[in-house]
C-alpha positions as CSV (number, residue, x, y, z in Angstrom):
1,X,60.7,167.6,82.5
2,X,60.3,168.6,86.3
3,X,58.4,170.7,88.1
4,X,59.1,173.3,90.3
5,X,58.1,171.6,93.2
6,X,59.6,168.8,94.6
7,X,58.5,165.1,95.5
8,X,57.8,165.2,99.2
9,X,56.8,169.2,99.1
10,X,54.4,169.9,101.6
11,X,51.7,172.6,101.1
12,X,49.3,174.2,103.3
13,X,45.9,174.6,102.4
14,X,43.3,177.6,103.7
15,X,41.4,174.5,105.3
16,X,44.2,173.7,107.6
17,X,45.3,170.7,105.9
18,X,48.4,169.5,104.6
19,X,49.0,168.1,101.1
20,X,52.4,166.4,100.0
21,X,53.8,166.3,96.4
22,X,54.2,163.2,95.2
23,X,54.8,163.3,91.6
24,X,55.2,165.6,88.4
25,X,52.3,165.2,85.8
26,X,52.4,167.9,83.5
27,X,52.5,171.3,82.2
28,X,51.0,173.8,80.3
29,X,51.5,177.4,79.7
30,X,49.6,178.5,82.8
31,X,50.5,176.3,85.7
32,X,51.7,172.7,86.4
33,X,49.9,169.6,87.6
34,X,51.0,167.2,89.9
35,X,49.8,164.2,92.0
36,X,49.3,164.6,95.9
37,X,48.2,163.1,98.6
38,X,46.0,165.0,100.6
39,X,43.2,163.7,103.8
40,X,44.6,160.3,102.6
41,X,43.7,160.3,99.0
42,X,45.7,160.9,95.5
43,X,44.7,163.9,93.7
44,X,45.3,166.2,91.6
45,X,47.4,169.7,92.5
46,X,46.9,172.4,90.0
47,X,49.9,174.9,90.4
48,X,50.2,178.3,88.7
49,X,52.6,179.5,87.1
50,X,53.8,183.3,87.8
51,X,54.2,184.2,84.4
52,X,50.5,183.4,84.4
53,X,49.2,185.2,87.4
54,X,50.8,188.3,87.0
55,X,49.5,188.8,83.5
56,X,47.0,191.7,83.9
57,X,45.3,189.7,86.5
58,X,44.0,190.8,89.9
59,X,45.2,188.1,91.4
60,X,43.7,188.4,94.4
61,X,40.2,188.3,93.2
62,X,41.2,185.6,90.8
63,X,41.9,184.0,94.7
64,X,39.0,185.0,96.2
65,X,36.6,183.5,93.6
66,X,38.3,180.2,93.9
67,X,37.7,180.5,97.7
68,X,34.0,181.1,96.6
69,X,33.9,178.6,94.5
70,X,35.0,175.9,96.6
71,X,32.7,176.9,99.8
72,X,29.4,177.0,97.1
73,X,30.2,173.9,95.9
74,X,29.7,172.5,92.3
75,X,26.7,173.1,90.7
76,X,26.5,169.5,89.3
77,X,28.8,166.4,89.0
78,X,30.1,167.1,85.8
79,X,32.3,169.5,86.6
80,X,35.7,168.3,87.9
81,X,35.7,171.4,90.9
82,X,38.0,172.7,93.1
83,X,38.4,171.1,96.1
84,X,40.2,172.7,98.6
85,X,43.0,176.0,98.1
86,X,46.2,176.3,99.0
87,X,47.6,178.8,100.9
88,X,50.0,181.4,99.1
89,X,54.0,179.8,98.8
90,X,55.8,182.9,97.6
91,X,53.9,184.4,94.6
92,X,52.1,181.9,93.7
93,X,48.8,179.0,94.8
94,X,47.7,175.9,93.7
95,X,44.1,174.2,94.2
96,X,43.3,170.9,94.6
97,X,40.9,168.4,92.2
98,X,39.9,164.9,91.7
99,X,42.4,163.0,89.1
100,X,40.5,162.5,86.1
101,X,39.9,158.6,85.1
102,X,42.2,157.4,82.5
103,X,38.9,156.1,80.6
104,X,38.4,159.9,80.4
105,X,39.5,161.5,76.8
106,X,39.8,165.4,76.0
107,X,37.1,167.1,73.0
108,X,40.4,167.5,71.0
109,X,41.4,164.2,71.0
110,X,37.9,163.4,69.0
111,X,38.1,166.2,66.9
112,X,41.4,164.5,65.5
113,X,40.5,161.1,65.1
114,X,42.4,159.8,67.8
115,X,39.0,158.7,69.5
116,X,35.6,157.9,68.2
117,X,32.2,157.1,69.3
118,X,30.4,153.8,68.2
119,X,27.3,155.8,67.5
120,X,25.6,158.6,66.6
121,X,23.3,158.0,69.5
122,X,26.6,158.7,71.6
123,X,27.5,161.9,69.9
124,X,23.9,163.1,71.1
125,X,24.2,162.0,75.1
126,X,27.5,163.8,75.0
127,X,26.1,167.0,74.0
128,X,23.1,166.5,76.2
129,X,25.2,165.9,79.3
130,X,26.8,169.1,77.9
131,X,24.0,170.8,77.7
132,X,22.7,170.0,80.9
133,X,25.9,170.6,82.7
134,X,25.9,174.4,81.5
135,X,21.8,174.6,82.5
136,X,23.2,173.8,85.9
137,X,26.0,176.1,86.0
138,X,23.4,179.0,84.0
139,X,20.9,178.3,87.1
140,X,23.4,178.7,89.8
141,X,24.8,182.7,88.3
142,X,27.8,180.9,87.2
143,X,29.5,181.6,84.0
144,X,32.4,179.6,82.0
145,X,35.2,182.4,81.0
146,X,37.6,179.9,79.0
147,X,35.6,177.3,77.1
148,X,38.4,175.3,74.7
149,X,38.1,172.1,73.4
150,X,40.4,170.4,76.2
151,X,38.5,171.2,78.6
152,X,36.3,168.6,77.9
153,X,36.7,165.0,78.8
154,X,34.5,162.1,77.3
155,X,34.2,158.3,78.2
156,X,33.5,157.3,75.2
157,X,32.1,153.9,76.3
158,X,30.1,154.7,78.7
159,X,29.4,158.5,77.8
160,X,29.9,160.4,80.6
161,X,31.8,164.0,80.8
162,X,34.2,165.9,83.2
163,X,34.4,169.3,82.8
164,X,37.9,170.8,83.8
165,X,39.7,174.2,84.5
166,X,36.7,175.0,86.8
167,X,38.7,177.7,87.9
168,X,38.1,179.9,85.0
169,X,34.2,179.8,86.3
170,X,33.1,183.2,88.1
171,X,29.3,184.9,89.1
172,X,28.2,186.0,86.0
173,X,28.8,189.6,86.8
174,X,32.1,188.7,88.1
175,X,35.8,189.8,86.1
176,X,38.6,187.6,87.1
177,X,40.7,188.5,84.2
178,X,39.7,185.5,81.4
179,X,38.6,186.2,78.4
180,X,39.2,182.7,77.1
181,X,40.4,181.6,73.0
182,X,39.6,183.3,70.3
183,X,38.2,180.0,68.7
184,X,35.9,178.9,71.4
185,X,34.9,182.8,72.1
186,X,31.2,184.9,71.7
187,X,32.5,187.3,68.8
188,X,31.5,189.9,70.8
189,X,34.2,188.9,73.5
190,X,36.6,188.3,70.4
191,X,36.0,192.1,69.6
192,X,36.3,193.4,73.3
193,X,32.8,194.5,73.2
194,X,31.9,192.1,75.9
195,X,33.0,190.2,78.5
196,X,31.9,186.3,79.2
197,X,28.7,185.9,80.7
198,X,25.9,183.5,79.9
199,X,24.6,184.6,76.2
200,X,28.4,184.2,75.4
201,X,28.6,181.3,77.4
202,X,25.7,179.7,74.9
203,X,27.2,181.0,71.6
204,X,30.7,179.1,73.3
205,X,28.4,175.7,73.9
206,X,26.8,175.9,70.3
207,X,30.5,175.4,68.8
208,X,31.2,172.3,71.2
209,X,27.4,170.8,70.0
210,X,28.8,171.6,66.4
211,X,31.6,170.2,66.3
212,X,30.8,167.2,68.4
213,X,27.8,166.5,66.2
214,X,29.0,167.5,62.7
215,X,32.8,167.1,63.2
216,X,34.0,170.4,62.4
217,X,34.6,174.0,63.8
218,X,31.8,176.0,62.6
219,X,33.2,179.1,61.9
220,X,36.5,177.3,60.0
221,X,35.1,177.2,56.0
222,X,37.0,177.8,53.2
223,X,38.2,181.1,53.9
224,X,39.7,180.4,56.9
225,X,41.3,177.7,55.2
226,X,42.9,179.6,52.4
227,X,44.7,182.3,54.8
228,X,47.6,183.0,56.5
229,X,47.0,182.6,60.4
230,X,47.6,186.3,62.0
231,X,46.2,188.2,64.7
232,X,44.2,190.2,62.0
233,X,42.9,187.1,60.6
234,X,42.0,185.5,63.9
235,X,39.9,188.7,64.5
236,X,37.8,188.4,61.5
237,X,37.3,184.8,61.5
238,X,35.9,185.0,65.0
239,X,34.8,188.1,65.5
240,X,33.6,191.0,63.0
241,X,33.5,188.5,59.9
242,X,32.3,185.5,61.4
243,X,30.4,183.0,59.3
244,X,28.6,180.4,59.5
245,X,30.0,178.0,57.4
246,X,26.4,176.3,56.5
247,X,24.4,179.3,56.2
248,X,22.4,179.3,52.8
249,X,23.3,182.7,52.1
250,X,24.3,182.6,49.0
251,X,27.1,185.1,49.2
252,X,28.3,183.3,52.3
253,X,32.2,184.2,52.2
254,X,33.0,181.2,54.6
255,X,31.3,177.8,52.6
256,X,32.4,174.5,53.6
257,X,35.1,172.8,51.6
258,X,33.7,169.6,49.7
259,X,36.8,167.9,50.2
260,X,37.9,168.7,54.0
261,X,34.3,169.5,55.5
262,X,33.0,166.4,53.1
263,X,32.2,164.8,56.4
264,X,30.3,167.9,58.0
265,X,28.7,168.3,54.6
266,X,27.1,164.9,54.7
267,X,25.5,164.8,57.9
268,X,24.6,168.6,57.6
269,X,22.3,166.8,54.7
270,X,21.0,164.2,56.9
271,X,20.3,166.1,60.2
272,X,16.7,166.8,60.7
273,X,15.3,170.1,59.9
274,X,14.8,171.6,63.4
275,X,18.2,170.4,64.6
276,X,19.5,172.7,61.4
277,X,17.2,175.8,62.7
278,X,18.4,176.0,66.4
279,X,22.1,175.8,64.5
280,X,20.8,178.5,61.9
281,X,19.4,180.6,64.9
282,X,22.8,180.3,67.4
283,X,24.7,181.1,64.7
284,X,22.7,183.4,62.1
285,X,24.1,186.7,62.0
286,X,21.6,188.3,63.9
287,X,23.2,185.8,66.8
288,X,26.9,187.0,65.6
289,X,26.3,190.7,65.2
290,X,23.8,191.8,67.7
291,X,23.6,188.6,70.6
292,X,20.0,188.2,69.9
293,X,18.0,185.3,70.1
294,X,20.3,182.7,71.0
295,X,18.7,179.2,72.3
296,X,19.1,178.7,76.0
297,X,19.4,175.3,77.5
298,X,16.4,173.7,77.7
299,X,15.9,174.6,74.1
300,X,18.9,172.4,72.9
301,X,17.9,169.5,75.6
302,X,14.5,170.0,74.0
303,X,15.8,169.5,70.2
304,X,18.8,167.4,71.4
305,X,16.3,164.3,73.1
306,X,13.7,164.9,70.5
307,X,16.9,163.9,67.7
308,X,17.5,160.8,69.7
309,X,14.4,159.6,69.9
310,X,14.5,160.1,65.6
311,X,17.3,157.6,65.5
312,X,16.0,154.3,64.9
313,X,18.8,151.2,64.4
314,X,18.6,148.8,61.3
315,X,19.2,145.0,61.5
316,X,22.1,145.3,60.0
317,X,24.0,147.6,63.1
318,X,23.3,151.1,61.0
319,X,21.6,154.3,62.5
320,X,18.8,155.8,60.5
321,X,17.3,159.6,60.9
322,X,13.5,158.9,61.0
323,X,11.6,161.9,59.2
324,X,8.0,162.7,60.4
325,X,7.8,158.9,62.0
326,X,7.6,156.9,59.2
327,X,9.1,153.8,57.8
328,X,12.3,154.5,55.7
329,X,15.1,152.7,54.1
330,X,18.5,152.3,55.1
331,X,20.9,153.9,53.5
332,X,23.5,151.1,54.1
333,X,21.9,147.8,53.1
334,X,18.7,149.4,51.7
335,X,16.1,147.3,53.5
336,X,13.2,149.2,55.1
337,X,12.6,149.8,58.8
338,X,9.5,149.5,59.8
339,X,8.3,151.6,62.8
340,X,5.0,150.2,63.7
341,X,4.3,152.3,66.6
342,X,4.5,156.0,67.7
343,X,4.2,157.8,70.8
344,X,2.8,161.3,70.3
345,X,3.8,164.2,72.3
346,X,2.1,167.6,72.7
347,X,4.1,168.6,70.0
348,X,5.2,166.1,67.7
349,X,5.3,162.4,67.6
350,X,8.0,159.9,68.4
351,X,9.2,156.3,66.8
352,X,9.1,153.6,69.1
353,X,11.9,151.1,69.7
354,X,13.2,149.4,72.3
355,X,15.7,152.3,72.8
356,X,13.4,155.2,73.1
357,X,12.9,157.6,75.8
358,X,10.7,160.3,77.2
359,X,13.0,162.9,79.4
360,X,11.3,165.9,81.5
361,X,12.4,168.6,78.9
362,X,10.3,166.8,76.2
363,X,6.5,167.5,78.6
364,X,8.1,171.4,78.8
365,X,9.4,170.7,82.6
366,X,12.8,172.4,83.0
367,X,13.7,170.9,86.5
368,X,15.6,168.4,86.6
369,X,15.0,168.0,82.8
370,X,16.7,165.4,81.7
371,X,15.7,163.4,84.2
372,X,13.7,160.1,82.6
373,X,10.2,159.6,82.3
374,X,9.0,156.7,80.5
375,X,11.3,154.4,78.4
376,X,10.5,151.6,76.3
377,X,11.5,148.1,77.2
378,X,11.3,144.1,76.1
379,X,9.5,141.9,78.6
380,X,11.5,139.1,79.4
381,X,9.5,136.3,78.5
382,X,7.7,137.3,75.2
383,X,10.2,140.2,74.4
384,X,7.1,142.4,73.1
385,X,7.6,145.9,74.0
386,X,6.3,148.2,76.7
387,X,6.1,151.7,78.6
388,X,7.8,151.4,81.6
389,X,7.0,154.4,84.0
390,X,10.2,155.3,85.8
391,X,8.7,157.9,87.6
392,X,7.4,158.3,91.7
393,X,4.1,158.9,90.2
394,X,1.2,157.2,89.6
395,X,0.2,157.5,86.0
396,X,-3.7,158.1,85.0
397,X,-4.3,155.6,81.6
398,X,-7.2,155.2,79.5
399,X,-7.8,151.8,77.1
400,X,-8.9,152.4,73.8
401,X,-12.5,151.9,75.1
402,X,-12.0,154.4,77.5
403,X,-11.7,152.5,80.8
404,X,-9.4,154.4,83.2
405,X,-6.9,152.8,84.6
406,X,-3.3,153.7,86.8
407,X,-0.2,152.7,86.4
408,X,2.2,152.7,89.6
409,X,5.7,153.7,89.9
410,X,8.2,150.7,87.7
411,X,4.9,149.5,86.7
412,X,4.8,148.8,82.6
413,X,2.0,149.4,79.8
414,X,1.4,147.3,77.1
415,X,2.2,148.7,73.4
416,X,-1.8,148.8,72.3
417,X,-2.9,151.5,69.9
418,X,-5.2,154.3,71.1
419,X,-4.1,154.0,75.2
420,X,-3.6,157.2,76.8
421,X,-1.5,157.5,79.5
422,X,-0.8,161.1,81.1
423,X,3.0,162.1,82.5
424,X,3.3,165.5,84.7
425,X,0.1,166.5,83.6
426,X,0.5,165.8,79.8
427,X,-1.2,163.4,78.0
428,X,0.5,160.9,75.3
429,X,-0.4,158.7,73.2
430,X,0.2,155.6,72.1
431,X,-0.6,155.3,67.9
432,X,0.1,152.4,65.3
433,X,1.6,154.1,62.3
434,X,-0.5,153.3,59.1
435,X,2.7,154.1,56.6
């Protein structure tokens, strides 16, 4: 099918430039995409639809924030922004955009089966890039009004996200006339009690963690399975009856199904306990009824790095949850993994392996918190492992016997019981684990 505009359109942008059409893409119910050329490049021309403008918009501050949008500039890279805005042709605007990568695939697209990741591990860096993306957006008064599942583009090889339909972003005291879908929606907003802002924004990002991590929606148990779709339904699901469907109440209306959510059951049973409580929290119904207490960012990147430093691989390709550091068996070939050594934090301790990490969030510093501290790594000759500080600071270190030492920037400690090395001014420690 063909768009309304034809190959070798030109439009003029509020920049002064000109951008010609150069092919149809696709469609959707709110506008059409298309490929242009513009300053020399291919990219990508959103174009709206009327029917979609002139539905109970103000379309001219719907305009207007674009324009604002663009001159701010994106809050981080992750979000596939607005480029440059055309000027008015009739009734209707377009907006210009980078052409996502075709190594790129949509949230939905997972959620079906049509795409996987080859690890848990990859499941978590999605959801912290996520995560991190929103703490960016959160920090610059920007809110999301339309969170869906499309919006949402992995690379599944090398995990890294695009974040699309920027234009639905606005100040978070802003209206531009989007409320988003009902499924991806604060219930608050689903009841009209609301409109989006960031503590709706957070219960929206909860459901994209959910489902990435434990495969399902989590408001869709049983009882959403065993009736009729209608706008009545849709209302209760989402909104005044929403349910968690893994809350232990135990007159929870909404349960998970052991034969469709058999999947979201099993790793529901296998997730560490305090990535189950900042799930219980977002989504008690406290959270639901009253938007109370829900986790901001840097609580999820917290939890979220912690979990991936829990994950430890077995010999035979398998990803094992570590509980409380110790040595465990896997549940595919049943040997045991041993985790010889530990790093401990202020607050908990940490297995190593030669894929662990240390990130910002984890020594309770929210700027640039997911930024890398320390990683462990093989030496090349011996292959034993080490610290390798991947900081611009230089480290203060004590030796078991209490000589002080430093460790420079890309400079590497040995992995020796009892050292001490201290990271923006928190100390950690190296143990051996005696289990």
């Amino acid at each position: 099918m063909d768009g309304t505009l034809t190959v070798g359109t030109k439009i003029n942008t509020t920049s002064n430039d000109v951008l010609t059409v150069k092919e149809f893409l696709a469609e959707d119910d709110e506008s059409e995409l298309y490929k242009v050329t513009y300053q020399g490049e291919e990219k990508a021309l959103k174009w709206y639809k009327k029917s979609f403008l002139y539905s109970n918009k103000d379309i001219q501050a719907f305009y207007e924030n674009l324009k604002t949008n663009i001159n701010n500039g994106k809050p981080s890279n992750e979000f596939l922004w607005p480029i440059a805005l055309t000027e008015f042709d009739g009734d209707t605007f377009g907006y210009i955009m980078d052409i996502i990568p075709s190594e790129y695939r949509t949230l939905s697209e997972f959620m079906i089966g049509r795409v996987n990741f080859n690890s848990y591990r990859k499941r978590i860096d999605a959801c912290l890039y996520i995560v991190n993306a929103f703490k960016n957006l959160h920090d610059k008064g920007l809110n999301y009004q339309d969170l869906d599942a499309c919006e949402f583009w992995i690379n599944p090889e090398k995990i890294k996200i695009l974040i699309s339909e920027c234009d639905k972003i606005a100040q978070s005291d802003k209206e531009i006339g989007i409320l988003g879908k009902p499924r991806y929606l604060a219930p608050e907003v689903v009841l009209g009690k609301a409109k989006p802002n960031n503590q709706t924004d957070r219960f929206s990002m909860a459901i994209i963690l959910y489902i990435i991590l434990c495969y399902n929606h989590p408001l869709e148990g049983k009882r959403s399975l065993e009736s009729a779709i209608s706008a009545d339904l849709i209302s209760k699901s989402y909104g005044s009856e929403a349910y968690f469907m893994m809350d232990p109440d135990p007159n929870n209306p909404n349960k998970p199904s052991e034969t469709i959510h058999k999947n979201s059951i099993a790793i529901w049973n296998r997730l560490p306990n305090y990535v189950k409580e900042i799930f219980l929290k977002v989504f008690s119904q406290d959270s639901i009824k009253n938007q109370i207490d829900r986790p901001l960012e840097i609580d999820w990147l917290k939890i979220l790095t912690r979990f991936r430093s829990d994950i430890v691989n077995c010999s035979c390709g398998n990803e094992v949850f570590t509980k409380n550091v110790e040595s465990c068996k896997c549940e595919n070939c049943n040997n045991t993994i041993q985790i010889p050594f530990k790093l401990c934090l202020s607050d908990y301790a940490i297995p190593v392996t030669k894929t662990s990490r240390i990130y910002k969030c984890q020594l309770n510093n929210t700027d640039n918190a997911l930024a890398p501290v320390a990683s462990v790594v093989p030496t090349k000759d011996t292959g034993k492992l080490h610290i390798w500080n991947k900081t611009k600071d230089t480290w203060d270190a004590k030796t078991p016997s209490g000589k002080s030492k430093t460790v420079a920037p890309e400079s590497k400690i040995p992995l020796k019981s009892g050292i001490i090395f201290t990271v923006n001014g928190q100390e950690i420690k190296i143990e051996a684990n005696k289990n």
